[in-house]
N, C-alpha and C positions, 0 to 999 in steps of 0.2 A: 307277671304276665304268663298266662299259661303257654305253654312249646307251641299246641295245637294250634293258636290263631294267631302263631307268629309269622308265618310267610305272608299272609296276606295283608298284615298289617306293614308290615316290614317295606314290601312292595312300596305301599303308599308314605312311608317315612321315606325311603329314598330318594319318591321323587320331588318329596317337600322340598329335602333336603339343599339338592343338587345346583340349584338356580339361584339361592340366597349367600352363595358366598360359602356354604356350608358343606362337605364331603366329612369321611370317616377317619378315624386313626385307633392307635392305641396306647398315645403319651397321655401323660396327666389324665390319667381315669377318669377321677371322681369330676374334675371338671368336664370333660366330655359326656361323661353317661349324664351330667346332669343340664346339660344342653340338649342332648339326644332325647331326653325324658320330657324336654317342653317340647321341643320343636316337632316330634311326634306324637304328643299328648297320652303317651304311655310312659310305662318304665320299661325303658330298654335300656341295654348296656353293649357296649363295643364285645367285651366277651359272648354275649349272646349270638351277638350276630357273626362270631367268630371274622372278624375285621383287625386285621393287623397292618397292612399295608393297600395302595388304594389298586393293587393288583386282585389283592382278596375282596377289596370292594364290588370289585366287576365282574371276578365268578359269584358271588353271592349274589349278585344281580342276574346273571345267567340261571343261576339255580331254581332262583324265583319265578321263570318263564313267564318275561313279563309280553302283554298286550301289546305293547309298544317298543318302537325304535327309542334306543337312549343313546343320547349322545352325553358323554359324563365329561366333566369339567373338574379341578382340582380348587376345592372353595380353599380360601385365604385365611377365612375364619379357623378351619379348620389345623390348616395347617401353623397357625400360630399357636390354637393354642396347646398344639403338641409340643411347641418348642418352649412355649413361656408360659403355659396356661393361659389363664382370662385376664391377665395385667393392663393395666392401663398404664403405659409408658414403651417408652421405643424399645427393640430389642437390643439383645447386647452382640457383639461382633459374632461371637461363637453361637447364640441364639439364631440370629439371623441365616447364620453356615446351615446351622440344622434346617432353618426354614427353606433355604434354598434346594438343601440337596433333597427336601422332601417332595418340593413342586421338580424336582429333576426324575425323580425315580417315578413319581406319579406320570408324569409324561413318558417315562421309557415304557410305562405300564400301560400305554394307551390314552391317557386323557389329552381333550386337544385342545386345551390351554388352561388358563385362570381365571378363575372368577373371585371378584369380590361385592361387599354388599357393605359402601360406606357409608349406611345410616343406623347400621346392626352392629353391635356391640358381639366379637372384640375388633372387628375388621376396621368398625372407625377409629381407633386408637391409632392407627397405622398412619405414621408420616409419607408422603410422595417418595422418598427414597430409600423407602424399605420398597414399597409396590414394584419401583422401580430393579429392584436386583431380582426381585422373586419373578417379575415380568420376561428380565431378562434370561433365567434359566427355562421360560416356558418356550420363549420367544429361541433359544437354539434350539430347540427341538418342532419347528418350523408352526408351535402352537398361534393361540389368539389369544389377548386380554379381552375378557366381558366383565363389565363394571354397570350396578348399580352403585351410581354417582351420588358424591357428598351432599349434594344436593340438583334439586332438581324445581326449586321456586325462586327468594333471594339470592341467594347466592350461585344460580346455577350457571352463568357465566365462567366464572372460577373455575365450579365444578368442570364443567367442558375441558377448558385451558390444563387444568390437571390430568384428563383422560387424555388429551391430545399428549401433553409431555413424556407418560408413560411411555407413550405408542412411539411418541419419535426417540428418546432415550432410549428404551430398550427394546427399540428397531422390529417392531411387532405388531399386528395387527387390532383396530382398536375397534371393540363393539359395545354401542353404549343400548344396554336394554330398556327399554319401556319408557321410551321417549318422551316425554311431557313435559306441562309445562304447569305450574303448580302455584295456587292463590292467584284470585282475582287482581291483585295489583302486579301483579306479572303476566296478566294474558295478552297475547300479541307477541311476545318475546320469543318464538317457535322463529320469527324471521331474522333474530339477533345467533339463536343456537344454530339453525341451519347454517344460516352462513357462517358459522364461522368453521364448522365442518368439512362446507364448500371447498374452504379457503386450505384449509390443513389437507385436503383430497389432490388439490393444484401441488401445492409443495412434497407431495410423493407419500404423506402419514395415511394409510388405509383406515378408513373411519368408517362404519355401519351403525346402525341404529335399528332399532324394533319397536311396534305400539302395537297397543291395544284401543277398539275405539269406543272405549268409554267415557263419560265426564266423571268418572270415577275411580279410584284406584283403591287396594285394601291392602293390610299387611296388620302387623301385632300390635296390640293396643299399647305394647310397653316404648314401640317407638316414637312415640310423643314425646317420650322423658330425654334430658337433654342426656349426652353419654355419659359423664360422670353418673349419675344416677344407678348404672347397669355395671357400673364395674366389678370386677370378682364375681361375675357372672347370678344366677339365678337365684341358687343359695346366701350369697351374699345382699343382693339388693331386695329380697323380699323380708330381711331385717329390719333393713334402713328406713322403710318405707313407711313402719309400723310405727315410726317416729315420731312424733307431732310436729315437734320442732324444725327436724328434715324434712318434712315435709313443707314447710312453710319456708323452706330455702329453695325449696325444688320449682314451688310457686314464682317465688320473688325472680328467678332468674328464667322460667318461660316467661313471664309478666313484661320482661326488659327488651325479649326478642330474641332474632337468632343470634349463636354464638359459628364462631367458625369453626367448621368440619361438623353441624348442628343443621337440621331442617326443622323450622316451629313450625309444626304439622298444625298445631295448634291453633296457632296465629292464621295460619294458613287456611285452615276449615271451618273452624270454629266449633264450638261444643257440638251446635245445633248438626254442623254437617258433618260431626262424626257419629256413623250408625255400628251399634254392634252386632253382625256377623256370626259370629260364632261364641260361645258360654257357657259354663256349665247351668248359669242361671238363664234358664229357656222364656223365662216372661225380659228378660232384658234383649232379646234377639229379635232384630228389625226395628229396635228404637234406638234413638240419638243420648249422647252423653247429657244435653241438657231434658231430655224427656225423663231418663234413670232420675236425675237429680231429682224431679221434682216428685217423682212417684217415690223415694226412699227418706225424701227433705235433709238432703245431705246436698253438699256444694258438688259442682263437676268436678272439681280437681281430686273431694275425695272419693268419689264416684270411680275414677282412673287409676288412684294411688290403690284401695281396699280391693279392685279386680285385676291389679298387676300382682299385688300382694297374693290374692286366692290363687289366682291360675298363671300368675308367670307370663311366659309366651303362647302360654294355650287358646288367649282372648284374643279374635280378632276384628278388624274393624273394617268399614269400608268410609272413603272419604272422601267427597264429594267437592273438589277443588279445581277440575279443568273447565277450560272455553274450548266447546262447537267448534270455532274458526283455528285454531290452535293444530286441533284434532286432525281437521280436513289437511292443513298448510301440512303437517310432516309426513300425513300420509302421503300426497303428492309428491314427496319427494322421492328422487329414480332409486335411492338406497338403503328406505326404510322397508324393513322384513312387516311380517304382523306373526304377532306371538302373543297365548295368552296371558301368559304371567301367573295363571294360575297356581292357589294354596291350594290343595285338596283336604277336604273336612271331612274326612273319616266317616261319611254316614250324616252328619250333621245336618238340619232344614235347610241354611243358610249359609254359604260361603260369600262367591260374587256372580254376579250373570256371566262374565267373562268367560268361566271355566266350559260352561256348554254352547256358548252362544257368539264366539268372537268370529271364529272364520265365517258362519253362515250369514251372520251380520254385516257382516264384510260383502260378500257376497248377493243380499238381499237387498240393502237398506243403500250402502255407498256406490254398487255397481248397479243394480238394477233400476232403483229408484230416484238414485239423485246423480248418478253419470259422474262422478269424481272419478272413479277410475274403470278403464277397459279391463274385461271378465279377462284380459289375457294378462293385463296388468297386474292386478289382482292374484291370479294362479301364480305368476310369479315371483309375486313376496312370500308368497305361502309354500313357496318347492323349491325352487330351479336356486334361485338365490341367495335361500338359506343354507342349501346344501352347499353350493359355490364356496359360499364366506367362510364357513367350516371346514374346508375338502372336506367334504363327504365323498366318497367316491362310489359311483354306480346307485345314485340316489339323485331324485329333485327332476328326473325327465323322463318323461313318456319316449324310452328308449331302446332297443334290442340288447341286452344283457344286463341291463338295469331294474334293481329290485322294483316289482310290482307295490307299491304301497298307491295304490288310487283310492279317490272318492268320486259315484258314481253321484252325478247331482241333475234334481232337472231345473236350470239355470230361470226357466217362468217363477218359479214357485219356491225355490228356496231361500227361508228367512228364520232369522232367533224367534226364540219364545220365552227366551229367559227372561226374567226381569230380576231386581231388587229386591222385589218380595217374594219372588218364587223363581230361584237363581237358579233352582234345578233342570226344570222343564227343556226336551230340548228341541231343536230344529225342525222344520219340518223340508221337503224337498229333497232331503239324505235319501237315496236309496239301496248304496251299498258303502261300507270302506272295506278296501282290502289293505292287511300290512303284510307285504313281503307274499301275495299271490294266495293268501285268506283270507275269507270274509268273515271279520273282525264283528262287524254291525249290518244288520239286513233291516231296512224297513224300520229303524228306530227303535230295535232290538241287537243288545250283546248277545254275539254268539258265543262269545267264552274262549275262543280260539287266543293260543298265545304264541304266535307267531315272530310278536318281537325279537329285535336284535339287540344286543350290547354293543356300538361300535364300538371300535378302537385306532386311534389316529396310527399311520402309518409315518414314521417320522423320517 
């Protein structure tokens, strides 16, 4: 990559990064630069971005004078596979030490808490009591667990019961992101996970939650594949894949269903309602796994297997698996945030509507149009509460010494425009944002201004 269009590319690896369980290191190299090199669809290397510790993480974040407030988190993925690489097996006693002391320093460095991402390969290889010790060194240093959970359709139950045990074992606050609720034979079950959240809120476990109000959610096309499949990371499983044979094991065992600490996205969407999103092949972008098949007269599986193979993590998908009523039920609830969940796609036609279209939708469609929630409701999933569950301090209110970051809106008229097939497009009714007392966007124009902050937890 040339030096020149590294800050700004860089910028947008970060914040890929940050929310998938994923942050920076400098152990096990070649395994890192080669997660680094999908996850941002470049070749980057930890050397480049001169990233040794997740303290150098955050001035090169500074450096880069970003647009936006970041709030950094110390991903799991990451910090595993400094100590073990990309293995698939429990760590070892002194492994573990390394992992601990690393979410310890990360937090003396500022991060306000942990994140993992337990459908992404290596964070799913992780048993509940490794989570657990790594929770607990975030958890002394007055952090938060955020977990995208094991699951979040069949087995999300579990899934729950395991974020709740973190939260109570290692006496830490528990934030489950991007709330849903996933396959049609699980819709209605938003009234089984709430409560039981409810219930863990009464016995003293701090539980939050976040959504987005799509019937749709997107991520990499490689996570269909169950996790054995992704082990040894990127280098390794785009070998395996080229297999015939392996591949025809990989089949027999989505065919059977989910496996535990497994989400059959598969099962769950079905070919039809998996669309590809992002590709290097541009006629496959905004059709489904079974449209590719029939246009290449290749099966869907190897439709999946030949695009994990070419692009790795580069491919990604959108998948079209929640219920309307689901959606409304957790927004109602007094303790879900709205966040967008957003990938950013580097320039690309197509990611998700999400990315430009959540809070305004929010705003248009659920407060104005259909009365689910008061405009004051509303503003406060999107500020005051998120900054609370975080300490953020001197953020989230319209306050005398508190950072300016407003959105000036006219509450008649403001509504998404994004859609599915044109995810870009964005709001209309915006008329100003400011971050930190600049105006960032005028009139549905960047101004360029990079005001943002890097916070840093105050422990």
């Amino acid at each position: 990559m040339r030096r020149k269009n590294l800050a700004g590319r860089d910028d947008q690896c970060h914040r890929k990064l940050r929310n998938l369980g994923f942050t920076l290191s400098n152990e096990h190299k070649a395994e890192m630069n080669s997660f680094l090199a999908v996850m941002c669809g470049q070749q980057v290397s930890t050397e480049a971005l001169n990233i040794r510790t997740f303290g150098d993480y955050l001035t090169n974040l500074e450096a880069l004078k970003p647009g936006m407030n970041v709030l950094p988190l110390v991903g799991h993925s990451t910090v595993r596979i400094a100590a073990m690489g990309a293995a698939n097996r429990a760590p070892s006693e002194s492994e573990l030490k390394v992992m601990t002391a690393h979410v310890a320093r990360a937090m003396e460095e500022g991060a306000f808490g942990l994140s993992t991402g337990l459908i992404y390969a290596p964070s799913n290889y992780a048993r509940t009591e490794e989570i657990v010790e790594l929770a607990k060194a975030a958890g002394r240093f007055h952090g938060i667990y955020t977990t995208h959970m094991r699951s979040e359709g069949d087995s999300e139950p579990a899934a729950i019961a395991e974020a709740l045990r973190i939260g109570q074992e290692a006496d830490i606050p528990v934030h489950i992101s991007h709330h849903k609720v996933l396959g049609k034979q699980n819709w209605g079950k938003s009234v089984d996970t709430l409560k039981m959240m409810a219930e863990a809120r009464q016995h003293g476990i701090e539980v939050t939650c976040d959504q987005y109000p799509y019937r749709a959610g997107s991520t990499f096309l490689a996570a269909v594949l169950p996790p054995a499949v992704l082990a040894g990371g990127p280098d390794v499983f785009a070998v395996k894949l080229k297999d015939r044979s392996f591949r025809a094991q990989v089949v027999e065992t989505i065919e059977r269903g989910s496996e535990p600490g497994w989400e059959n996205l598969i099962k769950g969407a079905s070919f039809e309602g998996l669309m590809v999103s992002v590709s290097r092949h541009e006629d496959y972008v905004g059709k489904s796994i079974s449209d590719i098949a029939r246009m290449e007269n290749k099966s869907p599986y190897d439709v999946i297997f030949d695009l994990v193979v070419e692009e790795s993590l580069g491919c990604i998908i959108i998948l079209f698996m929640m219920d309307e009523a689901d959606i409304i039920r957790i927004m109602r609830n007094p303790w879900t945030m709205i966040g967008s969940d957003g990938i950013p796609g580097f320039g690309v036609k197509k990611v998700h509507p999400r990315m430009s279209g959540t809070f305004p939708r929010i705003l248009g469609r659920y407060v104005r149009e259909q009365g689910i929630l008061t405009i004051e409701e509303a503003i406060r999933k999107m500020t005051s509460l998120s900054a609370q569950t975080f300490g953020v301090q001197d953020k989230g209110l319209l306050k005398e010494g508190f950072d300016a970051d407003l959105v000036i809106f006219d509450p008649a008229t403001i509504l998404d425009q994004a859609t599915y097939e044109a995810p870009n497009q964005g709001p209309v009714g915006i008329h100003y944002v400011l971050v930190n007392g600049e105006i960032a966007a005028e009139n549905g124009k960047v101004t360029g201004a990079t005001s943002g902050k890097v916070l840093r937890h105050s422990n």
